[in-house]
C-alpha positions in Angstrom: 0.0 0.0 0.0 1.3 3.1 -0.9 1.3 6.4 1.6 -0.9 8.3 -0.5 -3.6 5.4 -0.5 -3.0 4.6 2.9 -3.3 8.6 3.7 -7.0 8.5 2.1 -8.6 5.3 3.5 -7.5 6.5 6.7 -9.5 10.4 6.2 -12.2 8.6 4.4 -12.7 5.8 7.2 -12.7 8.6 9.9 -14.8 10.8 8.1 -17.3 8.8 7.4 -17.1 6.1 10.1 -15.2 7.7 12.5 -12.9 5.1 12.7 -9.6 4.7 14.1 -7.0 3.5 11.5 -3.5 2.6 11.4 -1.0 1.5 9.9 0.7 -1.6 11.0 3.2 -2.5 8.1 3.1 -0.6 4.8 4.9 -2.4 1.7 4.8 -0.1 -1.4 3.0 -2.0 -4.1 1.9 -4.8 -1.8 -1.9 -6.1 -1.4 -2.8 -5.3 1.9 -4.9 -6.6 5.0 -6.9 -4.8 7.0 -7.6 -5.9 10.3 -11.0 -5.5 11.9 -11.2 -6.1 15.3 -14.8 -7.5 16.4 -15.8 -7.8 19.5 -18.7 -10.8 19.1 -21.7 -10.0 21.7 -21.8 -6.0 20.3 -24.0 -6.3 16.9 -24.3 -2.2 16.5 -20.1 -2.8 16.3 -20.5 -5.8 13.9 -23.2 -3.9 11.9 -20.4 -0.8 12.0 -17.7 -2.9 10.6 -20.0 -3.9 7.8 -20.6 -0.7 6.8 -16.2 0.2 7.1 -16.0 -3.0 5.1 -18.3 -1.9 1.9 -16.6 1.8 2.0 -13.3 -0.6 1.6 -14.8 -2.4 -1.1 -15.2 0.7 -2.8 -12.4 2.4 -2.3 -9.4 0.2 -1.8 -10.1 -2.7 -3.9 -10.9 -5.0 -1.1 -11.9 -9.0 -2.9 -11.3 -11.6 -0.2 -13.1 -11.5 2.8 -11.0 -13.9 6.0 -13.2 -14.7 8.8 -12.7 -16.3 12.0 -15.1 -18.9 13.2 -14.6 -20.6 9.5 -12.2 -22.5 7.4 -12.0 -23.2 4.3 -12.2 -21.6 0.7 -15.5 -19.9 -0.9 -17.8 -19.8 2.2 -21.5 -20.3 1.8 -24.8 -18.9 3.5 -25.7 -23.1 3.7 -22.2 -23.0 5.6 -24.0 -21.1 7.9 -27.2 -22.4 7.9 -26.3 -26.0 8.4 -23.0 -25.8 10.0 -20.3 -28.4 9.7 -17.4 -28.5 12.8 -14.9 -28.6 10.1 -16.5 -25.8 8.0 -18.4 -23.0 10.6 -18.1 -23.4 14.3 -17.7 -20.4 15.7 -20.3 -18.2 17.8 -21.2 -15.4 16.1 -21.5 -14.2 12.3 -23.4 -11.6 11.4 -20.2 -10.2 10.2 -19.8 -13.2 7.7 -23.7 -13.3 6.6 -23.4 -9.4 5.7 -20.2 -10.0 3.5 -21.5 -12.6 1.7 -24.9 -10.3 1.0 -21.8 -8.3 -0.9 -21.8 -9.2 -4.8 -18.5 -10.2 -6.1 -16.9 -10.7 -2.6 -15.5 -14.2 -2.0 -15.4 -14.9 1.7 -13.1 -17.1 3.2 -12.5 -18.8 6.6 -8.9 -18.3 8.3 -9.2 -20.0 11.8 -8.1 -23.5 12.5 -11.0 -25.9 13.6 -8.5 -28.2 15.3 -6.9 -25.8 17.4 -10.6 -24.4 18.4 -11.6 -28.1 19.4 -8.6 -28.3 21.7 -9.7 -24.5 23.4 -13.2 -25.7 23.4 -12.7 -28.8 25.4 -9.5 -27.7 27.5 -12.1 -24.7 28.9 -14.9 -27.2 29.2 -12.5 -28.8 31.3 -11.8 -26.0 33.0 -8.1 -26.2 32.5 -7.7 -22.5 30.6 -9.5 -19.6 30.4 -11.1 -18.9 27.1 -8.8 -15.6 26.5 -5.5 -17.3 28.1 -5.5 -20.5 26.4 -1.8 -20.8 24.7 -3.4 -22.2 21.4 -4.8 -18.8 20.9 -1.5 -17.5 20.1 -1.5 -20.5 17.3 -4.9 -19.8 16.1 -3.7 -15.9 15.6 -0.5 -17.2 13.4 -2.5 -19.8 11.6 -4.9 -16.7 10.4 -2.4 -14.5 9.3 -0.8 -17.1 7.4 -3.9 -18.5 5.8 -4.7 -15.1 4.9 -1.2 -14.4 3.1 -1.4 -17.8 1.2 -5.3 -17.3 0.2 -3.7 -14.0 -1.3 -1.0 -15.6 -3.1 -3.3 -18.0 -4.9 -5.8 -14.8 -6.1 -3.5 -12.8 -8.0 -5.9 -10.0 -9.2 -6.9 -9.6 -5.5 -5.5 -6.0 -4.2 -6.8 -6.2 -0.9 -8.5 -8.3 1.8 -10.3 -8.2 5.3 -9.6 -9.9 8.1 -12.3 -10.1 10.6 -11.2 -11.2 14.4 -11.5 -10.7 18.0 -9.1 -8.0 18.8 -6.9 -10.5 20.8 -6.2 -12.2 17.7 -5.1 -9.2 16.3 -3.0 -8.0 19.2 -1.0 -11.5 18.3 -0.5 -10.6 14.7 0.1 -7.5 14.8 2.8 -8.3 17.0 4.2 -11.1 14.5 4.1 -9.1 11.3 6.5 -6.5 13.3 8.8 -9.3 14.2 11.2 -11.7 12.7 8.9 -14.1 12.5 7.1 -12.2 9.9 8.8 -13.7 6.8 8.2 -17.1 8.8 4.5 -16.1 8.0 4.5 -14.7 4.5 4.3 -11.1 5.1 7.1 -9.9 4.0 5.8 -8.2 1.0 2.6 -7.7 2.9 1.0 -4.4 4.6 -1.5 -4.4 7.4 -3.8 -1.8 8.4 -6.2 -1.9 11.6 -9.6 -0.4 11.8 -11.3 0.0 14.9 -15.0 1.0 15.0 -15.8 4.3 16.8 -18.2 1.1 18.9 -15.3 -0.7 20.0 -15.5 -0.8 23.7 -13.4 1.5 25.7 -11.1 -1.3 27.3 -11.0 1.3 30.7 -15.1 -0.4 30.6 -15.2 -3.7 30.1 
């Protein structure tokens, strides 16, 4: 993404969302993922994040849609409907049913089923804490890398979302600024975060 493009979405998104933007890695000349960050029991945030993701679409070139909660290519409303573990199996997506409402957008899950299972159960358990569960930090990489490669197989793609819980993007925002970022595929990758005006003041909650 180049700093003039990067310099627009960012007024745009704040002047017409009043969204927080910025930049995480700019690569001049590199398709670029934005990350949302969702927080899944607020649906006036979700519904504000669909509305930041169709400005994207318009402005920024935005064709692949990654999801948490899914995995797998070309995600379906029947995905959703009649769920499969392997396929859909996470709480919440509104965010996913909106984009797939979007014409031309292919829509994509990033997350790992396994490593969910093993969260799932270990909690059940009560051996971890949902949030402090150490697989999250491998769910996190698994995105971003899923992301990168779902890129590199779409070569007129320009741009994609990537919607997850801002814990998940705390993680990879933190690898695509270390040296484990070419581990991932990003070095010829720039990431941007967008955070709804909605997102809840972590001082709150």
């Amino acid at each position: 993404m180049n700093p003039d493009t990067f310099i627009i979405v960012q007024q745009v998104l704040a002047a017409d969302h009043q969204a927080i933007v910025t930049g995480i890695a700019l690569q001049v000349d590199s398709p670029t993922v934005f990350l949302f960050d969702e927080y899944h029991l607020f649906n006036a945030l979700i519904d504000d994040n669909v509305a930041i993701a169709k400005t994207l679409i318009q402005i920024a070139g935005v064709m692949l849609i990654g999801v948490e909660g899914c995995a797998g290519d070309r995600i379906t409303v029947h995905d959703i409907m009649v769920p499969v573990f392997e396929r859909c199996f996470g709480r919440g997506m509104r965010f996913t049913s909106a984009m797939l409402a979007c014409p031309e957008m292919e829509v994509v899950g990033v997350d790992s089923p396994e490593l969910s299972r093993r969260i799932d159960e270990d909690c059940q358990q009560g051996k971890w804490a949902p949030q402090n569960h150490p697989a999250q930090e491998l769910r996190s990489e698994h995105m971003v890398t899923t992301i990168i490669q779902k890129f590199q197989t779409r070569g007129n793609a320009k741009a994609a979302i990537l919607n997850a819980g801002a814990r998940h993007n705390d993680d990879i925002q933190t690898i695509v600024l270390s040296a484990k970022r070419n581990q991932v595929g990003a070095g010829m990758v720039s990431f941007v975060r967008v955070r709804s005006r909605l997102f809840p003041n972590p001082t709150k909650t």
